[in-house]
Each structure stands twice: as structure tokens, then as C-alpha cells.
N, C-alpha and C positions, 0 to 999 in steps of 0.2 A: 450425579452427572459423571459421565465415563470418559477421563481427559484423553484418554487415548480414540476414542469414537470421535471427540470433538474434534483432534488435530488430522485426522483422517478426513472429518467433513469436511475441514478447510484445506484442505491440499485437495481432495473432491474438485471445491470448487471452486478454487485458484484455476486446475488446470481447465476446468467447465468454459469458466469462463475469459481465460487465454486463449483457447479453439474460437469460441465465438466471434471474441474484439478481430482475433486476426481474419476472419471471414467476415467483417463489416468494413464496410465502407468511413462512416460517422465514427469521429472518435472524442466526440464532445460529452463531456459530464455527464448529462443528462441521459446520451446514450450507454454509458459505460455503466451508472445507476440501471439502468433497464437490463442490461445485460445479466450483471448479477444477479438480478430477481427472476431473467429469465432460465441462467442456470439453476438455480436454484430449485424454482419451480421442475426444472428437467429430470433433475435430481431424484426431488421427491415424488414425482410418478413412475419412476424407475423405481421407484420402493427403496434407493440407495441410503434415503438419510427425511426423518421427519420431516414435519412443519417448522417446530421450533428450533431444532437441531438445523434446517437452512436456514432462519432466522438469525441465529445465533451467528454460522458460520461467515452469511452476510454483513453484520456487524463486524467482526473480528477481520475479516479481510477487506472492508471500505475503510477501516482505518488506519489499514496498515497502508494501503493506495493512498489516504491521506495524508498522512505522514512523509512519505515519499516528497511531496509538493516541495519544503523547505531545501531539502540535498540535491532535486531534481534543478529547481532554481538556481541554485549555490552551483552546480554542474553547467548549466542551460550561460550561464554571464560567462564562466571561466572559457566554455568550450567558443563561444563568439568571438573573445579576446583572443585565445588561440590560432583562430581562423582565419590568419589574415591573409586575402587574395595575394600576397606578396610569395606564402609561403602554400596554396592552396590555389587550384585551382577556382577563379572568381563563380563558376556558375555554383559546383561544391557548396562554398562558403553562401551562398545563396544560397539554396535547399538544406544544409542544415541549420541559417539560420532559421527561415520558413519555418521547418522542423519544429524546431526548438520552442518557437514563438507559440505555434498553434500545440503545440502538447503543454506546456508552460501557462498556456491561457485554460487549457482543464484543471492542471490542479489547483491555480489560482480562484476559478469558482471551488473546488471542492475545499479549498483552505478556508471562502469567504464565509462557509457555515460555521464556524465557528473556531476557538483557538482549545475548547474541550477536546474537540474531535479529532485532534494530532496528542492530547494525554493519554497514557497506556497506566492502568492499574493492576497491582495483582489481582492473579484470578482469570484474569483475559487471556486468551489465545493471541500468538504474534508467529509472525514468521521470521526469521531470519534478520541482525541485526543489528545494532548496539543500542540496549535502553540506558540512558542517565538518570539517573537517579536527581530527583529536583532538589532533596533534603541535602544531600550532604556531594553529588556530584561521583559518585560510582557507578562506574560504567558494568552493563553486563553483555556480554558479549554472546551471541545465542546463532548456532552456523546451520538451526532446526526448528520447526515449526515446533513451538510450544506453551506453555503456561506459565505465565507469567509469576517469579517466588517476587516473598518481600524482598528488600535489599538486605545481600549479606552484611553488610557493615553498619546502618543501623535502622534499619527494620521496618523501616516507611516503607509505604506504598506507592508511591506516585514515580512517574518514570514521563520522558520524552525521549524521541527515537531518531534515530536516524541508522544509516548507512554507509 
């Protein structure tokens, strides 16, 4: 496996399928799943990147959308609170909380698959970040798309992510 071709197919098709979401209308789970299969697939008839290799790259970037969900959330409460028609104007505060509500209810089904689905292990591809480490809580701080090492400090593999 060629970690530098992988980190390339996911930044491929991060930006693949950025172009797309932003030229769709739907912005529900199930559409944004479509999306990436359909970059993906775009991809690899362009000859840019295999089967497996947008396979792969697929995984590595739905989990890193996933993961988002918890800080997206944790942002989505703080910024309502913020928002108060006293200090905003009331339609505003209206449409972002709208906003907030209906992109909020996306990664809430994509969290519903499971709580594996936001763990990051070495070996995996990630983009940009902070992994915490589960074992002992060291943070690694990553400002590039990359491969996930053990933890420096003691050498476990398991990590949660956030932003």
C-alpha cells in the first residue's frame, strides 16, 4: 500500500465530492452516502484512482464525516444559545437555527450506525484534526491528511477524534 497515493485518493475525493454536495439540492445521509460512491465511481473511470483504492478512500473519509457529528453537535447547541433574537436579528436566528437542526439530523443518523464508526485506529487514513488517544488520553494533533502512527506515549492504537 502506497500511503502517499492513499492520502492523495482522499483529498481526490474530499474535494470530488465537495463539488457535488455543493451542486445538490438533498443534503440528507443517505444522499451524501450516494455522493461519495458517486465520486468515487467518477474517479475511477477517469482512470484517477482504482476500485479498492475509492473503496478504501470511501471508508477513510465517511469516517472522518462521521466523527464530525459529536463537535458538529457540541457547536450546533452552543451556537442556538448564542443566537439570541435580542442580540441577532430574530429571522437569522431562525435560519440558523433551521440550519443547524437539519444538518444536525444528518450526522445524527450517520452516528446512529454505530459508536465503532467515530473510532480511528492506526493504519487509517484521517484528515485533519485532534486524535485522543482512549488508553492513556494523548492528544495528536494532525493540521494534514494522514496515517494514522501508534500513540507516542504508549503505543496503543485506538484514538477518537474530534476538531
Amino acid at each position: 500500500m502506497n500511503e502517499d497515493r492513499d492520502i492523495k485518493n482522499y483529498e481526490r475525493l474530499a474535494e470530488k465530492t465537495k463539488q457535488m454536495f455543493e451542486s445538490g439540492k438533498d443534503k440528507s445521509a443517505t444522499w451524501i452516502d450516494e455522493t461519495l460512491a458517486k465520486a468515487a465511481q467518477q474517479l475511477e473511470e477517469a482512470g484517477e484512482l482504482t476500485k479498492e483504492e475509492g473503496q478504501r478512500a470511501k471508508e477513510f473519509l465517511r469516517k472522518d464525516l462521521e466523527a464530525t457529528k459529536e463537535d458538529f453537535e457540541r457547536a450546533s447547541q452552543a451556537a442556538k444559545r448564542a443566537l439570541d433574537p435580542a442580540r441577532a436579528g430574530a429571522g437569522f436566528a431562525n435560519l440558523a437555527s433551521h440550519l443547524f437542526d437539519a444538518l444536525g439530523d444528518t450526522f445524527k443518523a450517520w452516528a446512529a450506525r454505530s459508536e465503532e464508526a467515530v473510532a480511528f485506529h492506526t493504519g487509517q487514513i484521517t484528515g485533519p484534526g485532534t486524535l485522543t488517544c482512549k488508553a492513556c488520553g494523548t492528544e495528536l494533533h494532525l493540521d494534514h491528511t494522514a496515517r494514522i502512527p501508534p500513540c507516542p506515549k504508549c503505543h496503543k492504537t485506538d484514538y477518537r477524534k474530534s476538531y
